[in-house]
C-alpha positions, 0 to 999 in steps of 0.5 A: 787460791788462783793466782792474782795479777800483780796489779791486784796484789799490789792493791791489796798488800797496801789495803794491809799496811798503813803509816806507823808513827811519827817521831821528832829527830834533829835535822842533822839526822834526818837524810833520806827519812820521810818528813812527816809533818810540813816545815814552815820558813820563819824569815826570809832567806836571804833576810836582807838584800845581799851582795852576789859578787866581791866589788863595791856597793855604790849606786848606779848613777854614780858608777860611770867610767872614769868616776872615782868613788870615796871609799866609806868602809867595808860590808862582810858575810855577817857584818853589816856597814852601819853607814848610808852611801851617799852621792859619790861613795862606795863600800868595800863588800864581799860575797853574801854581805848585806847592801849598805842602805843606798846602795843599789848596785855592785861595782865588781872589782874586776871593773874597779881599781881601788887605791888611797881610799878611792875607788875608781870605776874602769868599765861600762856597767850593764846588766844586772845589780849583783845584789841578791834581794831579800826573800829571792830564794823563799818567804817567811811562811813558805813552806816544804810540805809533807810526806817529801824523802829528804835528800841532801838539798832539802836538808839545806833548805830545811836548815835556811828556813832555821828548822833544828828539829823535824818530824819524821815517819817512824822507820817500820820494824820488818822482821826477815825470817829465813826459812829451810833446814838447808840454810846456814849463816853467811861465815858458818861452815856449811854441811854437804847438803846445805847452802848460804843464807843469802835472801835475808842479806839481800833483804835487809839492804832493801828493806833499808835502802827503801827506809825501813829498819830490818830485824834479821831473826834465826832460820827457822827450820822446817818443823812447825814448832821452829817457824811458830817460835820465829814468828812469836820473836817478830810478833812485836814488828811492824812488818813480818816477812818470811824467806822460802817456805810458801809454796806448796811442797812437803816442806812448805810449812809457812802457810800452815804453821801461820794460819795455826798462829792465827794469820788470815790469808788475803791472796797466795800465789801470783800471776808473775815470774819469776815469784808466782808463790808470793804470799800475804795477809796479817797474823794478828795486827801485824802484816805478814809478806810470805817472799818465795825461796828461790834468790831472785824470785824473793828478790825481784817480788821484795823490789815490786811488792815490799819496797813499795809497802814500806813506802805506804807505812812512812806515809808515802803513797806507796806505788808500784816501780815506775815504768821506763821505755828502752829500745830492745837491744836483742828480740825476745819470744812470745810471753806466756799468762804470766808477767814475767820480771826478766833480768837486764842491761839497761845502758843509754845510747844515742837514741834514749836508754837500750835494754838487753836482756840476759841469757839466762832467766833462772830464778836461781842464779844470783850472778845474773842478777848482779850482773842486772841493773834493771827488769824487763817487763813482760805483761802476760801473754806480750807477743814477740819483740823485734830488736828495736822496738820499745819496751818497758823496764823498772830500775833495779 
């Protein structure tokens, strides 16, 4: 297959993954899962006209310097006054307690001076009431509509609308299967020919952070027998993604051994570096994600590619990484036909965000990568950039 532009492999990974469920969860649990189904407000917040501010609740024509007030009682967070104020009255009120009936303004008590049940009023009141009306902050009926990431402050929100439980997009299984007989587990002592698993680490954190729940499965050696047993153990997944093993050497054997196993192929290799033998399709029911070997090609093609196909099956819409402008801290060479991810500092400045690219762009090296807050983006056959210009650059 020739290679595809990224545009066309972003299209057609999300044509083989789709939304994967719903469950009912406390709301209590659900930061950062994605809500599923709309929240509808069954009162209003506040559900009665409340006191912004410590002081008095009286009425405004009898608030004028020099007055001095009756005091009738007190109003507390979560304890109404049962009284009226009337002509000449007031009542003690603290922060986020109902208005008395009658009262429409609240003399603060840095204004006041309150001795032997009276309250006198020591200032010119001007601006605002200080009263919080009912329904300021929502209506019943107003709704938080779905698919919406829960951050914290809808967590609060979804709790003032007095929703203890909500519906949530099912977190999908993404099975990692690490592939090379040179691989060993972090903590193992590796012989003289081989290295440390790093990509399923990697991979996990990202399949998480984006909302997934990741399986890390046992390497798979390179003998067919060994991935096909990996991949029966993923076969009750939602998403299987395979580490290393998809390009075209001798010991290249994802391809093969799945197409064996029964997997359609939809597009293998892309236009991109670093990442060009990224590989899709679907074995079974299942889509498969072949991610290169290489630690920052699975990385950066996992951040274009997988981040956003994890999105499309919690129901959201699943887009690319959005693009952002920098200036160019540093020129850079002409790009050849293939978009190119390259590593980079991305740091603000007086004049917006400035972009350095790192000096060294082997896709091999994970302490570039580290060092990396973003990528810059390069189309394929971009021209030369001049220190200054703007650029493009997705957030790593």
């Amino acid at each position: 297959m020739a290679p595809i532009s990224v545009a066309e492999a972003h299209d057609r990974l999300m044509a083989l993954v789709g939304p994967v469920g719903v469950e009912e969860i406390p709301l209590a649990e659900a930061a950062t899962r994605v809500l599923a189904r709309d929240v509808v407000a069954g009162r209003d917040q506040p559900p009665f006209d409340a006191s912004a501010m410590d002081g008095y609740a009286c009425r405004l024509e009898d608030a004028v310097p020099g007055a001095r007030l009756a005091l009738v009682g007190t109003a507390a967070a979560g304890l109404r006054h049962p009284g009226r104020v009337g002509p000449g009255e007031a009542v003690r009120i603290f922060t986020g307690a109902p208005v008395p009936d009658g009262a429409d303004w609240i003399l603060i008590q840095e204004e006041a001076e309150a001795a032997n049940d009276r309250v006198a009023v020591t200032a010119p009141q001007t601006g605002a009431p200080s009263i919080r009306p009912a329904g300021g902050d929502f209506r019943q009926g107003s709704r938080v509509a779905a698919p919406r990431r829960l951050a914290p402050a809808d967590l609060a929100l979804l709790a003032a609308m007095n929703a203890g439980r909500v519906v949530v997009a099912r977190r999908p299984v993404v099975a990692l299967i690490p592939t090379g007989d040179e691989l060993v587990v972090p903590g193992e002592d590796p012989g003289p020919d081989q290295i440390v698993s790093s990509n399923d680490v990697a991979l996990k954190a990202m399949v998480e952070a984006a909302g997934g729940a990741a399986r890390r499965l046992p390497v798979a050696r390179d003998r067919p027998e060994s991935l096909a047993a990996s991949l029966a153990l993923a076969a009750c997944a939602d998403l299987i993604v395979t580490i290393g093993g998809a390009s075209v050497g001798d010991f290249d054997l994802v391809r093969a051994t799945a197409e064996r196993q029964g997997l359609a192929v939809d597009f293998h290799t892309v236009a991109m570096r670093p990442g060009k033998p990224l590989m899709a399709g679907r074995l079974g029911a299942v889509p498969l994600v072949g991610l290169p070997g290489n630690p920052v090609s699975a990385l950066v093609t996992a951040r274009i590619f997988l981040w956003p196909a994890i999105e499309r099956m919690l129901g959201l819409p699943g887009d690319p990484p959005a693009g952002h402008a920098a200036r160019l801290a540093t020129a850079v060479r002409s790009n050849g036909p293939r978009a190119h991810y390259m590593r980079a500092r991305v740091e603000p400045s007086d004049r917006g965000w400035t972009c350095t690219p790192l000096a060294r762009q082997d896709s091999s090296l994970l302490t570039v990568l580290a060092d990396a807050n973003a990528l810059l983006v390069r189309p394929p056959d971009d021209p030369a950039r001049d220190a200054g210009e703007t650029i493009s650059f997705i957030w790593l």
